[in-house]
C-alpha positions in Angstrom: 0.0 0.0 0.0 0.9 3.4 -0.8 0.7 6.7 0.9 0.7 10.4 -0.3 4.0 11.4 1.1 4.9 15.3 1.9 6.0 16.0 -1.8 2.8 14.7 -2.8 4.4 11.5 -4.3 3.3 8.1 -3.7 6.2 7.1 -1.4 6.3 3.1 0.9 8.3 5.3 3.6 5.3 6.7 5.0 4.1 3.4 5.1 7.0 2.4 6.9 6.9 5.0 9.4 3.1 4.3 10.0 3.7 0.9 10.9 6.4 1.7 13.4 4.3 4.7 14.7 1.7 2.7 15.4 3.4 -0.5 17.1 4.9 2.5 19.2 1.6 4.3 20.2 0.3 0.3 21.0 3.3 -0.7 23.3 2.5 2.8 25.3 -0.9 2.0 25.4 0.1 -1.1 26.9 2.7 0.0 29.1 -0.1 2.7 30.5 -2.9 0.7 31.5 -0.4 -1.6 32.9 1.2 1.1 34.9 -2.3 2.3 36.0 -3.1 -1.4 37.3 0.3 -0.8 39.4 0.0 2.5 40.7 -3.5 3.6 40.7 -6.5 0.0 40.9 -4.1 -2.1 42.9 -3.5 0.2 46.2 -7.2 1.1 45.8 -8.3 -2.6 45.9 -6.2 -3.1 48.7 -8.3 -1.2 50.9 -11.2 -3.2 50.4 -12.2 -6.0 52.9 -11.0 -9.8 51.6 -14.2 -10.4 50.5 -14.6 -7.4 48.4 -10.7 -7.2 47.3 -11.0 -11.0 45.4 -14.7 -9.6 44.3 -13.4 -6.7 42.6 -10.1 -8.3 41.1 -12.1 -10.8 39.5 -13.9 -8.8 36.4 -10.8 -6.5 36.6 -8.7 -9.0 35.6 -11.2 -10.3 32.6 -11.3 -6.8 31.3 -7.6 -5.9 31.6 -6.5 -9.1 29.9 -9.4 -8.7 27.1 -7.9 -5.2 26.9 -3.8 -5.9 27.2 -3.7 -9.2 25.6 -4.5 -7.9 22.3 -2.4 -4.9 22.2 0.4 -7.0 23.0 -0.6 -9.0 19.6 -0.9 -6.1 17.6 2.3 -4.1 18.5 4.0 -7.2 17.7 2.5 -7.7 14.8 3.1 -3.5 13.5 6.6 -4.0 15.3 7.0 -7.0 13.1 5.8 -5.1 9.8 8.4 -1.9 10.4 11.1 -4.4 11.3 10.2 -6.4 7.5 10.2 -3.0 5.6 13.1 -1.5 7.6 15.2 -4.1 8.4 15.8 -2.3 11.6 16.4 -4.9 14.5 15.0 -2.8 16.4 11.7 -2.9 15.7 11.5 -6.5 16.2 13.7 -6.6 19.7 10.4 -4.1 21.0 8.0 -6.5 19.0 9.6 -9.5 20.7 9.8 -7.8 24.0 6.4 -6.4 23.8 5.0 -10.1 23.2 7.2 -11.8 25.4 4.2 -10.9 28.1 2.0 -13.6 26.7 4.6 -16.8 27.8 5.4 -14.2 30.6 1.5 -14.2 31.6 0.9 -17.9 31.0 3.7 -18.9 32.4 4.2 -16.6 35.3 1.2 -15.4 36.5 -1.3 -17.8 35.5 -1.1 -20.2 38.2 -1.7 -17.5 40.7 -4.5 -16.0 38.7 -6.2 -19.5 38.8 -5.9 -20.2 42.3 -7.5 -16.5 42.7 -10.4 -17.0 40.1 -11.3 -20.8 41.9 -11.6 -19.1 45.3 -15.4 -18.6 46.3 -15.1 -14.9 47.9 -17.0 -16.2 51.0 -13.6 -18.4 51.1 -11.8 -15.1 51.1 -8.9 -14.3 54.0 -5.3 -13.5 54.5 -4.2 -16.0 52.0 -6.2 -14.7 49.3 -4.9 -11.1 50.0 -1.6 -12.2 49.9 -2.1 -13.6 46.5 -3.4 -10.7 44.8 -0.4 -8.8 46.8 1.7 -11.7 44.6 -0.2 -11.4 41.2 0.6 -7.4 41.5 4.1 -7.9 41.8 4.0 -9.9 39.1 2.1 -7.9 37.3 5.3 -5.3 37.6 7.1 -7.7 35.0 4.2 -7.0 32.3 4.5 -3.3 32.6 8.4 -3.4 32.5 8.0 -5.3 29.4 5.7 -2.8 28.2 7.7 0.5 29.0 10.8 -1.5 27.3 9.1 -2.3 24.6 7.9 1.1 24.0 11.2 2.6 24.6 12.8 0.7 21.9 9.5 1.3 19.2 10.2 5.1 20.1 14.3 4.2 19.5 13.8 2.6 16.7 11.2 5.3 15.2 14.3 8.2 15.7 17.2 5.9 14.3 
């Protein structure tokens, strides 16, 4: 696909840029809500009650992995397209990184997401609190990923 470049010339470069643009506007999208989970929903879920805390973290985490699992997909997937017309590496070290959190989230977090999502809240007590205490600081790793990610796309984008 073409694009009207500056000149007014049909021109692949603005093509190019577009992809990388937008696998960098995806990884900070990513790396934001992320950062928000961290900083902003977590300490306020924290002082909730057990029973409310697991409550609250249950369709919070549904909706932020709806949300963050398929921008992690689709900056790879741009990151992937400016690194194949560029032949920069760095796009795909951000595209790699940036989907790295889906072995990251299976692998890492998963088991304590499962525990949290088979506990009946009227089960809820100190050992549920301390696992969403755990799945936050696990959490941590995704938006690291994410800011890295998006530090490289933006790299990459002024190389």
């Amino acid at each position: 696909m073409r694009l009207k470049g500056r000149s007014g010339t049909n021109t692949t470069g603005d093509m190019i840029m577009l992809a990388g643009q937008l696998a960098l506007i995806v990884a900070a999208l990513f790396s934001g809500a992320a950062v928000y989970v961290n900083i902003v929903e977590q300490p306020a879920r924290l002082d909730l009650d057990d029973r409310a805390l697991l409550t609250e973290w249950k369709p919070a985490y549904k909706r932020g992995f709806a949300m963050q699992a398929p921008l992690a997909i689709i900056g790879f997937l741009l990151g992937s397209a400016a690194w194949w017309q560029t032949g920069h590496w760095a796009w795909l070290l951000g595209a790699a990184i940036l989907v790295a959190n889906w072995p990251y989230t299976l692998l890492g977090i998963m088991p304590t997401n499962r525990i949290l999502m088979a506990t009946e809240p009227a089960n809820t007590g100190p050992d549920s609190r301390a696992l969403i205490k755990k799945w936050a600081a696990l959490h941590v790793g995704r938006t690291a990923l994410g800011f890295a990610a998006t530090l490289i796309f933006l790299w990459a984008s002024m190389s």
